[in-house]
C-alpha distance (Angstrom), angle and dihedral (degrees) to the residues before:
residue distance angle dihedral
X1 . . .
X2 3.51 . .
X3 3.85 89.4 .
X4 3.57 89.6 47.0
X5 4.47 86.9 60.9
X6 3.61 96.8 39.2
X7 4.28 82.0 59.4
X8 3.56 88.0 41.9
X9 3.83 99.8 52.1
X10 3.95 93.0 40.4
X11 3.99 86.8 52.0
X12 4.03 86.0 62.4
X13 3.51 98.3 47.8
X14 4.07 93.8 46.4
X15 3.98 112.3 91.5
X16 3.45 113.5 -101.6
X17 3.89 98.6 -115.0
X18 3.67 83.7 62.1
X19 3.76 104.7 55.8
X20 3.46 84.5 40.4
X21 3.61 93.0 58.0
X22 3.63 91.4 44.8
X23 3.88 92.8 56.9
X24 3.63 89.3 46.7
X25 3.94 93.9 49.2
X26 4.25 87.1 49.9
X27 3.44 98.5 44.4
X28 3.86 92.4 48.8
X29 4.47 86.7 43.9
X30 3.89 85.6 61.0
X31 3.48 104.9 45.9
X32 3.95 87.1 43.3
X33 3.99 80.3 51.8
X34 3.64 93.5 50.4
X35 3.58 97.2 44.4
X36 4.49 88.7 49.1
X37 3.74 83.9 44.5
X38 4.02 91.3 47.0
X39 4.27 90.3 57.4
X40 4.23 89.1 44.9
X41 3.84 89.1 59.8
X42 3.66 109.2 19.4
X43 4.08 104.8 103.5
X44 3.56 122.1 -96.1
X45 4.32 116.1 -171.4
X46 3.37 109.6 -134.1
X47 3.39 111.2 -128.0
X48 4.00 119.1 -99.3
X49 3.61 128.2 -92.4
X50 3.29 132.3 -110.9
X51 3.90 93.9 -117.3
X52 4.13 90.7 44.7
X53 4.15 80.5 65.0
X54 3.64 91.4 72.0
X55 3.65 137.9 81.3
X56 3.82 135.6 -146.7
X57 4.27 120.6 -152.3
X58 3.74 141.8 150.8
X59 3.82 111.5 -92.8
X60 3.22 137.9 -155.1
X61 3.40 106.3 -62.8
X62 4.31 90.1 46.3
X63 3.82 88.5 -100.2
X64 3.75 120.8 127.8
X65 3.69 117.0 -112.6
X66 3.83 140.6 -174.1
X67 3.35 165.5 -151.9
X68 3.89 95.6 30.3
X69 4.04 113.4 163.0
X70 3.61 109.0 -101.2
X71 3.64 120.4 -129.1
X72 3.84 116.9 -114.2
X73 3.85 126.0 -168.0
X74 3.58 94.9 -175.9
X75 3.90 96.4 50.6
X76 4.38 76.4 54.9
X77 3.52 88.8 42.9
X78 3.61 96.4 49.1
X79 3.36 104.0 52.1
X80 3.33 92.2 47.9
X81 3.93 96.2 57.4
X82 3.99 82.6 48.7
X83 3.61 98.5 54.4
X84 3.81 91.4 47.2
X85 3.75 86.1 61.9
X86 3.27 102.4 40.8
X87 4.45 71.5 63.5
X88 2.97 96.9 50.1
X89 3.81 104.5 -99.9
X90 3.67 116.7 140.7
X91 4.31 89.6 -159.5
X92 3.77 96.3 150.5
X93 3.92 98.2 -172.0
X94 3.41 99.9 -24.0
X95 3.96 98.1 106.6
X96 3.82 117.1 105.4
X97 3.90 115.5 -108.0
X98 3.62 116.0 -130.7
X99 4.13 110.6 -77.0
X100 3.88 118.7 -96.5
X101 3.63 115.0 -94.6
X102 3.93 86.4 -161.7
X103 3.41 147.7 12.3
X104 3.15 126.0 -111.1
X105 4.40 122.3 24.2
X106 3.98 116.7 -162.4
X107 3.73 107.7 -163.0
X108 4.03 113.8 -164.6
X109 3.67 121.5 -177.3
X110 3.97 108.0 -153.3
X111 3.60 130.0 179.7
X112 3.62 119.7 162.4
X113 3.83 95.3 -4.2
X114 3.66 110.4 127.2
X115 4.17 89.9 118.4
X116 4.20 90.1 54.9
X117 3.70 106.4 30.3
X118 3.52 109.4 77.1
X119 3.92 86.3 52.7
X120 4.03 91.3 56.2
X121 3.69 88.3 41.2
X122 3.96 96.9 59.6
X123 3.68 92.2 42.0
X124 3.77 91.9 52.4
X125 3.61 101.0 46.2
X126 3.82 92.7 47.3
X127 3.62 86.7 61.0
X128 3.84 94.2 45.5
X129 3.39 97.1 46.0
X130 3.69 92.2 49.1
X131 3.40 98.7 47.9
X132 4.11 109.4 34.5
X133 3.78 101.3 21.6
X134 4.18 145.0 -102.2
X135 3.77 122.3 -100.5
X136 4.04 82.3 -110.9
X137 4.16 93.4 61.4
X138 4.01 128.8 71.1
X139 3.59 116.5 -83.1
X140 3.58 115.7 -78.5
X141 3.69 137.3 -111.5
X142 4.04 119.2 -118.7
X143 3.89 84.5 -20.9
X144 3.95 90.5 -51.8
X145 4.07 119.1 105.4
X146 3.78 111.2 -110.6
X147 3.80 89.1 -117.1
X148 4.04 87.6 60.0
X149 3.84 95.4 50.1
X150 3.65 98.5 100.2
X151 3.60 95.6 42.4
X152 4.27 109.3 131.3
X153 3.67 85.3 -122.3
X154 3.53 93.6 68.8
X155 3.91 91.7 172.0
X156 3.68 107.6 149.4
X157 3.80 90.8 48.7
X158 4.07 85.5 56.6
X159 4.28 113.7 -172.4
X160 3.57 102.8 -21.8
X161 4.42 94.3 45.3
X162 4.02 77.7 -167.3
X163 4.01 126.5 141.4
X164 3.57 114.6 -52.7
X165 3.75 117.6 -120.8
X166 3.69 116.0 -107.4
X167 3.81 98.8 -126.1
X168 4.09 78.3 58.0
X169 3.68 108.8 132.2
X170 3.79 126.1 -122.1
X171 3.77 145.5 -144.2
X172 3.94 129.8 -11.7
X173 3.58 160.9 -93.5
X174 3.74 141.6 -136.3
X175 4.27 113.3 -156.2
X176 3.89 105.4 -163.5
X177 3.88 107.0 -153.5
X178 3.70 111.6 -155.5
X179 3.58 100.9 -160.3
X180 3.99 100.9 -159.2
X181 3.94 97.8 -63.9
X182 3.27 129.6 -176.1
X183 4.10 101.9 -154.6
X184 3.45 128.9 55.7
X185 4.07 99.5 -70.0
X186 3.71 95.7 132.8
X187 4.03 100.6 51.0
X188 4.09 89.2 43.8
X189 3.48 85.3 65.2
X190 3.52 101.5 43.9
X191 3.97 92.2 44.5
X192 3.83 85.5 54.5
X193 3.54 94.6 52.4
X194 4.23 95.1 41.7
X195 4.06 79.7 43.8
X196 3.84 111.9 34.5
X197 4.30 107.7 28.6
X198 3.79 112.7 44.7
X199 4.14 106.6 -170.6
X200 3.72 86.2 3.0
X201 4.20 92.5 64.6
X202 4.24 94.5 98.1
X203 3.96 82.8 65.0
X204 3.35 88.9 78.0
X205 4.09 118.2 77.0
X206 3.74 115.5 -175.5
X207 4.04 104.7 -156.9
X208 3.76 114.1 -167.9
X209 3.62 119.7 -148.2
X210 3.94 111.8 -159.9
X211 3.71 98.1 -138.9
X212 3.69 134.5 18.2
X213 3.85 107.4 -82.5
X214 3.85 99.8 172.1
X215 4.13 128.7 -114.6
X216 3.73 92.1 -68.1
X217 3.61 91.4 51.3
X218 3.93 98.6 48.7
X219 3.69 87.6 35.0
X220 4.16 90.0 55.3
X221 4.16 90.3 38.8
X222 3.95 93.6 55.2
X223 4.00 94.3 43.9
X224 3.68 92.0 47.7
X225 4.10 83.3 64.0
X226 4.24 94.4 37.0
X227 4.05 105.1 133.8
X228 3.70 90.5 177.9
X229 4.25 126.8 107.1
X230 3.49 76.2 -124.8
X231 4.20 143.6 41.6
X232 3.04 130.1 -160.1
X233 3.56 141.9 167.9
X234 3.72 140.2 -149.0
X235 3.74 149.0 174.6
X236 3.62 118.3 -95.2
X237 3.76 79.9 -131.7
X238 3.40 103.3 74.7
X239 3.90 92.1 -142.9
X240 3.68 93.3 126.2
X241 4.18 112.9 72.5
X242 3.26 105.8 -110.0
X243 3.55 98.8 -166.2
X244 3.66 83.9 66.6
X245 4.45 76.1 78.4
X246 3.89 82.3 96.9
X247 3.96 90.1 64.8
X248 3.63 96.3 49.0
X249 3.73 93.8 48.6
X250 3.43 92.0 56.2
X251 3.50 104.0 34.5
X252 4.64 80.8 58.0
X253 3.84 82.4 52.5
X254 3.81 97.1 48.9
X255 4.17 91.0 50.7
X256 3.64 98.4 33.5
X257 4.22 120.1 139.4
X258 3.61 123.9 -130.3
X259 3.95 89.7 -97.7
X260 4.25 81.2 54.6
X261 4.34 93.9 -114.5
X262 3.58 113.1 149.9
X263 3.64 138.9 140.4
X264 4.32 129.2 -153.2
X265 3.74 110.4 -167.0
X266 4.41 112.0 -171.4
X267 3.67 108.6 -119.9
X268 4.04 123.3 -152.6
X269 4.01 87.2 -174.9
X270 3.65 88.3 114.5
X271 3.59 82.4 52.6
X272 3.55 89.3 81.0
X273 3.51 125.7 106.6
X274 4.03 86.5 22.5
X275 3.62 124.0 115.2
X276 3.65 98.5 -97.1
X277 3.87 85.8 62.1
X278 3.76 102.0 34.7
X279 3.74 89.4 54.2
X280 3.64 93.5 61.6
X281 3.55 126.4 105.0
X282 3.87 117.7 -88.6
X283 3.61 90.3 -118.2
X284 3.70 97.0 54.2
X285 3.77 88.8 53.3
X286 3.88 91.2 50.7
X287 3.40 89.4 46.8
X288 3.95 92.6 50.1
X289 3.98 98.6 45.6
X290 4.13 89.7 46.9
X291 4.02 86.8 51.3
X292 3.69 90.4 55.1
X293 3.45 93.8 44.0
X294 3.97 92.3 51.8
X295 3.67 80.8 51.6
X296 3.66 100.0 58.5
X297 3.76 88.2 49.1
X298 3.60 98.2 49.1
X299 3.54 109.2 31.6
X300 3.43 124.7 83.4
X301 4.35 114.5 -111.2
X302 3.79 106.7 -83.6
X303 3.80 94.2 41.8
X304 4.08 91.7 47.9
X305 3.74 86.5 51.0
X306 3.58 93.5 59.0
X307 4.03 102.4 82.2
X308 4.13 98.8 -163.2
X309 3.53 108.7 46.7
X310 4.04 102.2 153.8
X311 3.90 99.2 58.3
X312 3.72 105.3 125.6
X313 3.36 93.9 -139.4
X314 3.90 113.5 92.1
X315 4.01 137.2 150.6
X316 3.61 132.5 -153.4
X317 3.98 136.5 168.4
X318 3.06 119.4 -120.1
X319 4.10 101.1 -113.0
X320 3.85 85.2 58.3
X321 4.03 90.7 59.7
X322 3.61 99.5 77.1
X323 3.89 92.8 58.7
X324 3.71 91.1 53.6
X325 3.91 120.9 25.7
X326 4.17 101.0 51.9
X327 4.10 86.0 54.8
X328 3.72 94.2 40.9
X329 4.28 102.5 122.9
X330 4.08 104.0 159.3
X331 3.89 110.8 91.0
X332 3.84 97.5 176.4
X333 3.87 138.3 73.4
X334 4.24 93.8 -64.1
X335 4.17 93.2 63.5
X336 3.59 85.0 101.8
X337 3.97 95.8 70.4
X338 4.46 87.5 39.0
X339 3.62 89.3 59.7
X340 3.98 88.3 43.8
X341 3.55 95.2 47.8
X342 3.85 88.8 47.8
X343 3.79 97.4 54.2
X344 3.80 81.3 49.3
X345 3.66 99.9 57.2
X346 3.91 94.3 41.5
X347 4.32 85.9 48.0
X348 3.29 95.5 -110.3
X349 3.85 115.7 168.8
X350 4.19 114.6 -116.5
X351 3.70 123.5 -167.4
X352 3.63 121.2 -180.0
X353 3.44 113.3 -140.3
X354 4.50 120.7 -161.7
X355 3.74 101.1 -124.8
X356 3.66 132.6 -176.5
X357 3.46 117.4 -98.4
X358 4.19 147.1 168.5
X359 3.38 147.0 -166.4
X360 3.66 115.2 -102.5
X361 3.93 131.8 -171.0
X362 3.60 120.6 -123.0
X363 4.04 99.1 57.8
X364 3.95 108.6 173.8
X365 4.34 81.0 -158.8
X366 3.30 105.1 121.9
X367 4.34 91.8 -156.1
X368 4.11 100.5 -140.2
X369 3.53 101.1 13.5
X370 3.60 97.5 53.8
X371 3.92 94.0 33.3
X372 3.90 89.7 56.5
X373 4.07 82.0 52.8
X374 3.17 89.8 56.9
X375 3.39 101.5 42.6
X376 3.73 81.1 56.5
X377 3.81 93.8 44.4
X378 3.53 90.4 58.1
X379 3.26 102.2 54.4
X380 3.70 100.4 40.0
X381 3.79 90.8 50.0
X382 4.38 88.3 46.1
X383 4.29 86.4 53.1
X384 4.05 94.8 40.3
X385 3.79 92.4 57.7
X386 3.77 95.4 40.2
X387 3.18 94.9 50.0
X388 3.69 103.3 50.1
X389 3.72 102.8 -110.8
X390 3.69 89.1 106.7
X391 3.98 117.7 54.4
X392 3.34 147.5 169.7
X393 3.70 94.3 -120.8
């Protein structure tokens, strides 16, 4: 205390300029702290290895095989922006990424998920297959099989349902990314694809990532290798309806620029209320509504607007993945609202689309722990991009 007087009675006697100066000079020492600190803990991906740029399939001859070289648009992309500069060309974005050489890309992130895999697996193919075409069918039309063309739905054919161009691209792919498990995730997928898909088996890519990275890691890894018009990405899970793809597509098509970006992301908002959600524990519900709330607070307008932000079921062209993958940074369970916040920034269209969706056993969400991360996530992410220590450079 008698520290505490002795700064209190010099205070008065120093000139005003000078404790002014003084405030000034701490004030401006802690947010210079802050922003140091901010760029120590603020996550930075590490980049990928060489092994995690390879693929395993069946071949052939229905026998696995490995270590093919993965396909990367963004390595394409990339050097491409960097030889424009080296030019002279200040193009930002604005450089075309390499065409599709299919139609649709299903990204699933999978760690641990031997016991729920195969079960997503045969419910996504089925709706594949029906819908853009085997290896043993006719080549199909604007991604859709010639057979399908008629169909009511008429989603790939979006407002104008008119003739599809013949540079069009056709059928599909499923990337499989392993993210560092333990169990026998990799060789359940394989075995389904040997087992389950014939001529269809090389749709299936197994990627491998050395060490766990998280969902927004493996989620980021697989789209950064997407060849499809289209990317999407599910849950390993299979809780959300995936033949609810159909609405996504052509909700994307419905909002799409000039320059074709746009992004669906499946909603269970309407969800709410229902059984599934009523059911749940009262924590998990408080938990839930404060997460929204901390989202309309810290999110900027047209990602607080969007009321189910965590559905793992999301949709994006493929002109619109340049503007969001290469500056992607959070690895954990609040990527979602990153790569929302990015198509935001960049002006990307967003529709939220009601999808179907279940509750599945075998959660890795650990309901506090990982909500307080996100929590944390959230706001940590919201401070590193307003303050400048994330950028879109």
């Amino acid at each position: 205390m008698d520290i505490l007087h002795k700064l209190l009675d010099i205070s008065k006697r120093a000139p005003l300029p000078l404790v002014l100066s003084f405030l000034i000079t701490t004030i401006a020492g802690f947010v210079l702290l802050l922003y140091v600190g901010l760029f120590i803990i603020a996550p930075i991906p590490r980049e990928p290895l060489p092994s995690e740029k390879t693929f395993s399939c069946i071949d052939e001859d229905g026998q696995a095989s490995f270590d093919h070289r993965l396909p990367c648009w963004q390595d394409g992309f990339g050097a491409r922006k960097e030889d424009a500069q080296k030019e002279g060309e200040q193009l930002g974005n604005d450089i075309a990424i390499e065409k599709p050489e299919v139609f649709m890309s299903l990204v699933v992130p999978a760690y641990n998920e031997q016991d729920r895999l195969e079960i997503m697996l045969s419910e996504a193919v089925a709706y594949l297959r029906k819908e853009y075409g085997t290896s043993e069918e006719r080549a199909p039309v604007n991604g859709v099989v010639k057979r399908q063309k008629a169909r009511a739905n008429g989603h790939i054919l979006g407002k104008s349902r008119g003739r599809a161009a013949p540079s069009e691209p056709t059928g599909w792919e499923i990337i499989i990314v392993n993210d560092g498990s333990t169990d026998k995730t990799s060789a359940t997928a394989l075995d389904f694809a040997a087992t389950h898909l014939g001529k269809d088996a090389a749709r299936v890519r197994v990627v491998s990532l050395k060490h766990n990275r998280g969902k927004g890691g493996a989620v980021t890894h697989g789209m950064r290798h997407v060849r499809g018009k289209y990317a999407v990405f599910a849950d390993a899970d299979g809780a959300s309806k995936f033949e609810d793809l159909g609405k996504l597509v052509r909700a994307s098509q419905e909002i799409e620029d000039s320059d074709g970006r746009g992004v669906a992301v499946g909603s269970r908002a309407h969800l709410v209320g229902s059984e599934a959600v009523v059911k749940r524990s009262f924590l998990r519900n408080l938990l839930m509504h404060s997460f929204h709330l901390l989202l309309r607070l810290l999110t900027p307008p047209a990602t607080a607007a969007i009321r189910d932000t965590q559905c793992g079921f999301k949709l994006f062209s493929r002109p619109s993945l340049p503007y969001i993958i290469p500056f992607m940074h959070c690895e954990g369970w609040i990527f979602d609202v990153e790569m929302l916040m990015l198509a935001e920034l960049a002006g990307i269209p967003v529709a939220e689309v009601p999808v179907g969706w279940k509750e599945v056993k075998g959660s890795k969400l650990n309901v506090l722990w990982d909500s307080l991360g996100m929590a944390y996530g959230l706001a940590l992410l919201r401070v590193a991009w307003g303050l400048g220590v994330y950028r879109r450079s």
